[in-house]
C-alpha positions in Angstrom: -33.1 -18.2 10.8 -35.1 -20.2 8.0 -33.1 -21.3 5.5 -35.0 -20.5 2.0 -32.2 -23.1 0.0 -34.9 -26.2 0.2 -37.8 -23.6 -1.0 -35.8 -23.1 -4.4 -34.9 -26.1 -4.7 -37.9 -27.7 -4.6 -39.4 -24.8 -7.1 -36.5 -25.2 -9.4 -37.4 -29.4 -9.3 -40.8 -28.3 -10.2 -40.3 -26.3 -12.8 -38.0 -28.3 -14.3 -40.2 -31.1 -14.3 -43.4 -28.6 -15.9 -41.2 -28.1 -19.0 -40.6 -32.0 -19.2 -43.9 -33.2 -19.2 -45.4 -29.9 -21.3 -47.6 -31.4 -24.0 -46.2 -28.8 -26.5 -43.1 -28.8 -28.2 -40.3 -27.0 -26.3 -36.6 -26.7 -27.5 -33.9 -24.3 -26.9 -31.8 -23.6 -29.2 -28.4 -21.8 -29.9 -27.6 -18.7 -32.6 -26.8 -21.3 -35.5 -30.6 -23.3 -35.1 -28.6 -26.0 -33.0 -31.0 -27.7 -30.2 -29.6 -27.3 -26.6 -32.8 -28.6 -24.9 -35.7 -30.7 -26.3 -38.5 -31.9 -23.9 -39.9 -35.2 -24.1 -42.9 -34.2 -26.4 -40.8 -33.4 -29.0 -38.9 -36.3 -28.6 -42.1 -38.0 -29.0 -43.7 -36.0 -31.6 -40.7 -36.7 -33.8 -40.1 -40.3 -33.3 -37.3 -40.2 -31.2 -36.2 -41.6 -27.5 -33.2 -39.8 -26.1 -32.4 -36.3 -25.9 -28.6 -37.0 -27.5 -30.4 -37.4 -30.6 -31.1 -34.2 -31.1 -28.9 -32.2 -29.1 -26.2 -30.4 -30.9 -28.1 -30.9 -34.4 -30.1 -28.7 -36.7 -33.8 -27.9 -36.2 -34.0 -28.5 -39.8 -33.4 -32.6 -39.7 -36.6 -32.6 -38.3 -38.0 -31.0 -41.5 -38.2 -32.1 -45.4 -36.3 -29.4 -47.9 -39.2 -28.2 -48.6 -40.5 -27.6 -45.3 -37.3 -25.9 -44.0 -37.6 -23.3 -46.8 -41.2 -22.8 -46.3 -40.2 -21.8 -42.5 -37.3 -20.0 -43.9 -39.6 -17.8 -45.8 -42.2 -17.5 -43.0 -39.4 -16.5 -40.5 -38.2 -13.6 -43.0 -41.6 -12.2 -43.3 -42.2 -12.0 -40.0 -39.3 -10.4 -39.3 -39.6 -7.9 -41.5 -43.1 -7.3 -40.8 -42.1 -6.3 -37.3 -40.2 -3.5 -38.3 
């Protein structure tokens, strides 16, 4: 019998590589706001090189004060507009 292993493997190495080399910001991020994951774009768009960087800090070092609050307030309209 065929083994279907290789076949995910190989589609798991694809995707993986897809969300690398999006040209969009991607993160993931934990409950608190913490990145996880950042793809190289971000990296990039934010002027920095290594993943470690970032990972287990704040979205919000990426923003002024003024920014973060603005998002803040976006976020909080949004949600309430979806109930």
């Amino acid at each position: 019998m065929l083994s279907t292993a290789p076949l995910i493997s190989n589609l798991h190495n694809i995707k993986a590589e897809a969300i690398e080399n999006l040209t969009a910001c991607l993160t993931i991020n934990d409950p608190e706001g913490n990145f996880l994951y950042v793809n190289s774009y971000t990296l990039n768009m934010f002027g920095y090189t290594h993943a470690h960087e970032l990972v287990n800090k704040s979205w919000k070092i990426l923003y002024s004060a003024e920014e973060v609050k603005k998002l803040a307030d976006l976020n909080q309209q949004v949600s309430l507009d979806a109930q």
